[in-house]
C-alpha positions in Angstrom: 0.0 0.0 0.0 1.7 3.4 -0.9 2.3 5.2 2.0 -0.4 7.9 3.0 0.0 11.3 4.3 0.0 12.1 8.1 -3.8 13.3 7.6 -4.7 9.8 5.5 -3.6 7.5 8.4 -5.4 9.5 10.7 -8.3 8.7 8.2 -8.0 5.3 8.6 -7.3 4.9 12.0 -10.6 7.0 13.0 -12.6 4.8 10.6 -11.3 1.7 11.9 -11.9 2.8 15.6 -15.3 3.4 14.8 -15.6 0.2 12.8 -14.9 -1.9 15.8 -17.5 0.2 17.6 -20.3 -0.3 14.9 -19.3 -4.2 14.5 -20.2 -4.8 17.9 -23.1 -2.7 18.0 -24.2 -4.8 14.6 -24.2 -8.1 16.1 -27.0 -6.9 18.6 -29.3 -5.8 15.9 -30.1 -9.4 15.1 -31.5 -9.8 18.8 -33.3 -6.5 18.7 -34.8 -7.6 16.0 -37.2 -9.8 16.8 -38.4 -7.6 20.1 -41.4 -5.2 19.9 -39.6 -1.8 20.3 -37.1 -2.9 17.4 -33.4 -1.7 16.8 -34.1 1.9 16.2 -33.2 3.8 18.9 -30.3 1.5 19.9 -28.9 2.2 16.3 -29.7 5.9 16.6 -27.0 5.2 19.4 -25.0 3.2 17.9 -24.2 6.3 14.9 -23.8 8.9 17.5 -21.2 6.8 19.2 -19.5 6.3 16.4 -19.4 9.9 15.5 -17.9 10.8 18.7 -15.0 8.6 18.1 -14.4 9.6 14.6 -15.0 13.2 16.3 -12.5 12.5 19.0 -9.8 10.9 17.1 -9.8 13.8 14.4 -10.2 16.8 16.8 -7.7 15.5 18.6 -4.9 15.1 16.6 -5.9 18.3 13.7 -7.9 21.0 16.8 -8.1 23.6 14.0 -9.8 21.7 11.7 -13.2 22.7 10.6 -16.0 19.6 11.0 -19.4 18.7 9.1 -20.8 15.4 10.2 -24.3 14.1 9.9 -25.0 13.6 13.5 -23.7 16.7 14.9 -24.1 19.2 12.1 -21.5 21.7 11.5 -18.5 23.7 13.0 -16.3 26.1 11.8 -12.0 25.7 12.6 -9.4 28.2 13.5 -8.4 27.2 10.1 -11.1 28.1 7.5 -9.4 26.5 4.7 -9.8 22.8 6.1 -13.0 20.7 7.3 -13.6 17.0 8.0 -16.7 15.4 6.4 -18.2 13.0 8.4 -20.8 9.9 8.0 -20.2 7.6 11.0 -22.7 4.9 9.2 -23.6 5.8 5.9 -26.6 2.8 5.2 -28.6 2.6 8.8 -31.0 1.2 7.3 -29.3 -1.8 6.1 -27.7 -1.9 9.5 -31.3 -0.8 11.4 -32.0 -4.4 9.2 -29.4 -6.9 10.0 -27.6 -6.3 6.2 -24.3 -6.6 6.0 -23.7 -3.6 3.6 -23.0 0.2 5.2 -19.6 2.2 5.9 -17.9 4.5 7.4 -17.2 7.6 5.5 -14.4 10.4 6.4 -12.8 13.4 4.0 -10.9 16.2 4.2 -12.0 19.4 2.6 -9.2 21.7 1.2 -10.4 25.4 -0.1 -13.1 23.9 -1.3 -11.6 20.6 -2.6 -11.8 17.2 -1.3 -8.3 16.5 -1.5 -8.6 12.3 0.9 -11.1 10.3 1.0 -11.9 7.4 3.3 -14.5 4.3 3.1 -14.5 1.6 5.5 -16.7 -1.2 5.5 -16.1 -3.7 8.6 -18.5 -6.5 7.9 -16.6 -7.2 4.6 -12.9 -5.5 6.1 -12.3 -3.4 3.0 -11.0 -0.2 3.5 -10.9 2.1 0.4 -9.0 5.0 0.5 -7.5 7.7 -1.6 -5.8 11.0 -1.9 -5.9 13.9 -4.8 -3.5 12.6 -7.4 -1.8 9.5 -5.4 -4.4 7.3 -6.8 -7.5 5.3 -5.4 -6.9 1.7 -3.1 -8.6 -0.8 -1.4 -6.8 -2.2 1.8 -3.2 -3.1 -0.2 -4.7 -3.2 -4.0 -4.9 0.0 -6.5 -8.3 0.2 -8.0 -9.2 1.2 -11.1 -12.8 1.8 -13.1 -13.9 -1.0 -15.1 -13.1 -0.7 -18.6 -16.9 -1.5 -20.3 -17.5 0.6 -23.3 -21.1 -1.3 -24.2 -23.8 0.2 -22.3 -25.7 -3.5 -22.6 -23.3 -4.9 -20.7 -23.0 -2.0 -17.8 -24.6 -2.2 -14.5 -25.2 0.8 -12.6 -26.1 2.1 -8.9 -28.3 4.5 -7.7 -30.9 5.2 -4.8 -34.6 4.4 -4.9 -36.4 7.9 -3.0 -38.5 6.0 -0.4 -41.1 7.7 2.3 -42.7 10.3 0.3 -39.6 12.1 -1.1 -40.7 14.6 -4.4 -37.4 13.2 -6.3 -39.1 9.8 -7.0 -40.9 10.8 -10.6 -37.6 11.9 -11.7 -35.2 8.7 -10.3 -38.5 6.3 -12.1 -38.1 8.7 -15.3 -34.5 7.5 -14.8 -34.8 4.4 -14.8 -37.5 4.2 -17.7 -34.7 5.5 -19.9 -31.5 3.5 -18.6 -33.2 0.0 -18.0 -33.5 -0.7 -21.6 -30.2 -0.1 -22.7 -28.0 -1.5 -19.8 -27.1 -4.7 -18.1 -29.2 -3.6 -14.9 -29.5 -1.7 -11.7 -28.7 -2.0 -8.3 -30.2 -0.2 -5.0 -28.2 -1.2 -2.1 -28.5 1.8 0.3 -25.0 2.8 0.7 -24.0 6.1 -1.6 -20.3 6.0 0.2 -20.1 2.6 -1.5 -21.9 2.9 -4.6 -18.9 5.1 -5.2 -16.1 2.8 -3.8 -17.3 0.0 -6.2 -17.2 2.2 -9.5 -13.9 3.0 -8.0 -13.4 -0.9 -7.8 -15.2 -1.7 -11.0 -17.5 -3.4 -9.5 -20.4 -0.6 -11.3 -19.8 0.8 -14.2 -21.5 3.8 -12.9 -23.7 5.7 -10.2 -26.0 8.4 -10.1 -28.1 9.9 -7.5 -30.2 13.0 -6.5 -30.9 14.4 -2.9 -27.5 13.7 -1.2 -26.0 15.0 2.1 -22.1 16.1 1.6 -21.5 13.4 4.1 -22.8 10.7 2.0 -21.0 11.3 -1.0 -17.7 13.5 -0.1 -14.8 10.3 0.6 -16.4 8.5 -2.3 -15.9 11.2 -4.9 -12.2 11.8 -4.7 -11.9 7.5 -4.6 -14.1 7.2 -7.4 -11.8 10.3 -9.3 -9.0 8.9 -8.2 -9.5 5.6 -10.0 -10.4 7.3 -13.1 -14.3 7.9 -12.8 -15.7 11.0 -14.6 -17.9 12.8 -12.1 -20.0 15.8 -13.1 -23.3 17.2 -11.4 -26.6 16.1 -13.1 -27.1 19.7 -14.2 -24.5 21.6 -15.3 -23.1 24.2 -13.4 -24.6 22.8 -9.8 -22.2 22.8 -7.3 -22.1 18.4 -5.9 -21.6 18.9 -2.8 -24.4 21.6 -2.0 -26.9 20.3 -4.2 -26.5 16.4 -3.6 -26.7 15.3 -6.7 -24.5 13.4 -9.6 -23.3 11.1 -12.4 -20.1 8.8 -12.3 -18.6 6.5 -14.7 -16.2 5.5 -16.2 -15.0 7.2 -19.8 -15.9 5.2 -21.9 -19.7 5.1 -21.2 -19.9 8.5 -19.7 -21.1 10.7 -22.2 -24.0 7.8 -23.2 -24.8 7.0 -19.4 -24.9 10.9 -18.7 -27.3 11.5 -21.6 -30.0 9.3 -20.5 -29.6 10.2 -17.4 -30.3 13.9 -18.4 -32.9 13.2 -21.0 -31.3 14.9 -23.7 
């Protein structure tokens, strides 16, 4: 694994803390499940925990250091020019259900810039990481987009609005359009790793619409740095403040991006 900066292995070692923390937490879900009150509140726990130790570890070791996470909201630094992004468990839901699939997220914001990016996820133990022009990895391996130029034989990710959300008549316009022309779609509640796998090839793409910064910050300087193409879904929208975007990979960008548009 090339060797990160001072602020990446702080990264990592946060994420892992909290890992350890979640994992515990994880394996009590399955008893809460089955009792009337459910796992809810105990997982609403279970994230704030986590935050504090991500929190801790980080405020620690860089005090200056602005911070936006999605438990505790936001905090400027001494230092205006640098701010940690925070999802302490990006997919509750999946972890609210007993399903192995959610993550820990953590970036560092530079002028504006997410310049490192860390994505843990402890159930499976891979770790993917990356910094502004060092390239993208996963635990010791570099990662790079998948190399598909058929749209037929692509497979993308995305998130399905659920609970009354107004962005559902344009996600199923979406999906009218892309469904035809690709290999299929997949909806698995985690945008921190929809983003890691295009990194990783496992998707050829990912788009989505009515994202937090938290959700979405690590994975787009991984994805990037593995040699996604990431632009917002209308041009001229700032990502980050208006939660929404496409990713591939070059070859099926302009093609993906299109019907995602509906131009």
């Amino acid at each position: 694994m090339q060797q990160g900066s001072a602020n990446l292995n702080l990264m990592i070692k946060a994420a892992r803390k909290a890992g350890r923390s979640l994992v515990k937490d994880f394996r009590e879900v399955e008893n809460l499940q089955v009792s009337m009150k459910g796992a809810g509140d105990f997982v609403s726990r279970a994230d704030i925990a986590a935050e504090k130790i991500i929190k801790d570890e980080l405020m620690a070791a860089r005090p200056t250091y602005g911070w936006l996470g999605e438990e505790g909201g936001g905090e400027d630094g001494a230092d205006p020019t640098r701010r940690w992004i925070v999802d302490p468990l990006d997919g509750t839901t999946n972890f609210l259900h007993g399903l192995p699939h959610w993550a820990v997220s953590i970036a560092l914001e530079h002028k504006g810039e997410i310049v490192a990016g860390v994505i843990f996820d402890p159930a499976k133990d891979e770790l993917f990481h990356a910094e502004k022009g060092k390239g993208a990895f996963m635990n010791e391996s570099r990662l790079r987009v998948s190399a598909r130029s058929r749209m037929i034989e692509a497979i993308f990710a995305t998130g399905l609005p659920f609970g009354g959300r107004h962005d559902l008549p344009d996600t199923l316009q979406d999906l009218a359009r892309l469904l035809p022309s690709c290999s299929g779609v997949r909806r698995w509640g985690a945008a921190a790793l929809d983003l890691a796998y295009v990194a990783a090839g496992r998707y050829d793409g990912f788009w989505e619409r009515e994202l937090h910064p938290w959700d979405i910050a690590a994975g787009i300087v991984i994805a990037r740095e593995a040699g996604a193409l990431i632009e917002p879904i209308q041009a001229g929208d700032d990502i980050l403040e208006k939660g929404e975007l496409i990713a591939a990979n070059e070859p099926i960008f302009e093609k993906f991006a299109r019907l995602i548009r509906g131009t």
